[in-house]
C-alpha positions in Angstrom: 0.0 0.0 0.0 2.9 1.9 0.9 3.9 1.7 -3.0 0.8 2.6 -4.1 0.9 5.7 -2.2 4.3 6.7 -3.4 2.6 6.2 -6.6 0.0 8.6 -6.4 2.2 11.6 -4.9 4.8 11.4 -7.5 1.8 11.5 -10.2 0.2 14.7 -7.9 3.3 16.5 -7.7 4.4 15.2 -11.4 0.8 17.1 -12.8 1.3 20.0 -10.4 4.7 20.5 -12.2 3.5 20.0 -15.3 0.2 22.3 -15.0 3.0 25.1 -13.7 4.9 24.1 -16.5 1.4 24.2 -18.8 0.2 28.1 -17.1 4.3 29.5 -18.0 4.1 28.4 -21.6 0.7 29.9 -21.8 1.8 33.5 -20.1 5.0 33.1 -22.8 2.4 32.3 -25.8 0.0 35.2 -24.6 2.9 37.8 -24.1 4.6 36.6 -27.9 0.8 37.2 -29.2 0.5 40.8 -27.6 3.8 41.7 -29.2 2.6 40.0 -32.7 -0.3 42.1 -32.5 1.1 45.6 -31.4 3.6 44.9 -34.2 0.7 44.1 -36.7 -1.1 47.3 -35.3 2.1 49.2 -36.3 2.5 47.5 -39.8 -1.4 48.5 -40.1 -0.6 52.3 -39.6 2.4 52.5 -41.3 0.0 51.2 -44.4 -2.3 53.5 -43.9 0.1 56.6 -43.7 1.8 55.2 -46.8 -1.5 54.7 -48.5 -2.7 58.3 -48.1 1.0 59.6 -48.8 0.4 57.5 -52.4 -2.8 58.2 -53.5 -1.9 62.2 -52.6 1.6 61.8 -54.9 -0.9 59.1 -57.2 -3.4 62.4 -57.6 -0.8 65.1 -58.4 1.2 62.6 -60.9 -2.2 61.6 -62.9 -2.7 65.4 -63.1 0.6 66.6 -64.5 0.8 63.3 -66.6 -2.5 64.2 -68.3 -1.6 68.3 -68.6 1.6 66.7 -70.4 -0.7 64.6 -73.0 -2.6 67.7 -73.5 0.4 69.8 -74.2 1.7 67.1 -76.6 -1.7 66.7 -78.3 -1.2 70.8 -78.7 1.9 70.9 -80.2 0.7 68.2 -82.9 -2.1 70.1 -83.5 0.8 72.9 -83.9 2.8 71.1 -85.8 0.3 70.3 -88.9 1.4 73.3 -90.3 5.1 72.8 -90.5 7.3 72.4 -93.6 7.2 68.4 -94.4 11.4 67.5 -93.3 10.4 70.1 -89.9 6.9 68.0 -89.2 8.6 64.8 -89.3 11.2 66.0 -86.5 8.9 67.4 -84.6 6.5 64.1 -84.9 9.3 61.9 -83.9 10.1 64.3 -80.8 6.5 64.3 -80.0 6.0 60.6 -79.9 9.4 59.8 -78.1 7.5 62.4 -75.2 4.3 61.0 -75.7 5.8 57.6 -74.9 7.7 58.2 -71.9 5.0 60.1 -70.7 2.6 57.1 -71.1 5.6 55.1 -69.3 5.8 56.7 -66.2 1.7 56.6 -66.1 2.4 52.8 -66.0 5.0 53.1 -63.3 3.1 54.8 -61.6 0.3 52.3 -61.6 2.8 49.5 -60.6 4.5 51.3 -57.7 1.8 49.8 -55.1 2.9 47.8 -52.0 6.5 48.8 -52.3 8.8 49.0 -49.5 9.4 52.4 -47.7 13.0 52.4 -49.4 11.9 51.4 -53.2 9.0 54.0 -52.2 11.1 56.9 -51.5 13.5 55.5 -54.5 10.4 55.7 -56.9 9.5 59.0 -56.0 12.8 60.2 -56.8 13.1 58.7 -60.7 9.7 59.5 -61.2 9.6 63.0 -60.5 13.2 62.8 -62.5 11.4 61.4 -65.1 8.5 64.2 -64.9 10.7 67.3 -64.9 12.1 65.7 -68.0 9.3 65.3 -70.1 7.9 68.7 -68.8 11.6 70.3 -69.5 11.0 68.5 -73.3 7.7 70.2 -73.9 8.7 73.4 -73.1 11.9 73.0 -75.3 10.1 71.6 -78.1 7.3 74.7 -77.6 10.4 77.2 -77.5 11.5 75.7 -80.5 8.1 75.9 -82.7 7.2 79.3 -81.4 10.6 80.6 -82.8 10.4 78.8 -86.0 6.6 80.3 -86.4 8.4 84.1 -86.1 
């Protein structure tokens, strides 16, 4: 009987360890699941900052991108009336811009769900990119107004 009892208290104190043992891993669990979710409430935030920061810079790009296509579609309308060898210069320029303005309108569509770095990284070629087409209209519009004095 004597056995039986030694039995029995080292199974007691064998599931009071292990239920100690069972309560710890749970606190560890719960406090990892706290920092998972003050971590996801952070990611969450930083989304939303960086969706509002791109749909602004989204807004003012779409608006300067289509200003440029009108510009362009102006200095065609321009250009009808240039000697033939000037007109198919001027055509060539105008489609080259009229391309890489259509590119960065694609870039710009693809640029989603970057990283902060390739974020800040894209804003820099594209607005690169933008002063370049805008330096090219006004060049090309210099250009034709001094050929039309």
């Amino acid at each position: 009987m004597s056995i039986i009892a030694c039995i029995a208290a080292m199974t007691i104190s064998g599931c009071s360890s292990s239920s100690e043992q069972k309560v710890a891993t749970a606190k560890e669990d719960m406090v990892q699941a706290e920092e998972n979710l003050d971590e996801a409430n952070q990611n969450l935030e930083e989304a939303r900052i960086d969706s509002v920061e791109y749909a602004k810079f989204k807004e003012a790009a779409e608006t300067e991108i289509a200003k440029n296509e009108l510009k362009i579609s102006n200095l065609k309308e321009d250009m009808k009336q240039e000697k033939k060898d000037l007109k198919i210069k001027y055509e060539a320029d105008l489609e080259t811009l009229k391309k890489k303005n259509s590119d960065l309108k694609s870039d710009l569509n693809n640029v989603q769900n970057s990283s902060k770095e390739k974020w800040e990284a894209f804003k820099l070629s594209f607005n690169k990119g933008m002063q370049e087409v805008g330096q090219s209209i006004t060049d090309l519009s210099e250009r034709n107004m001094k050929k039309a004095k």
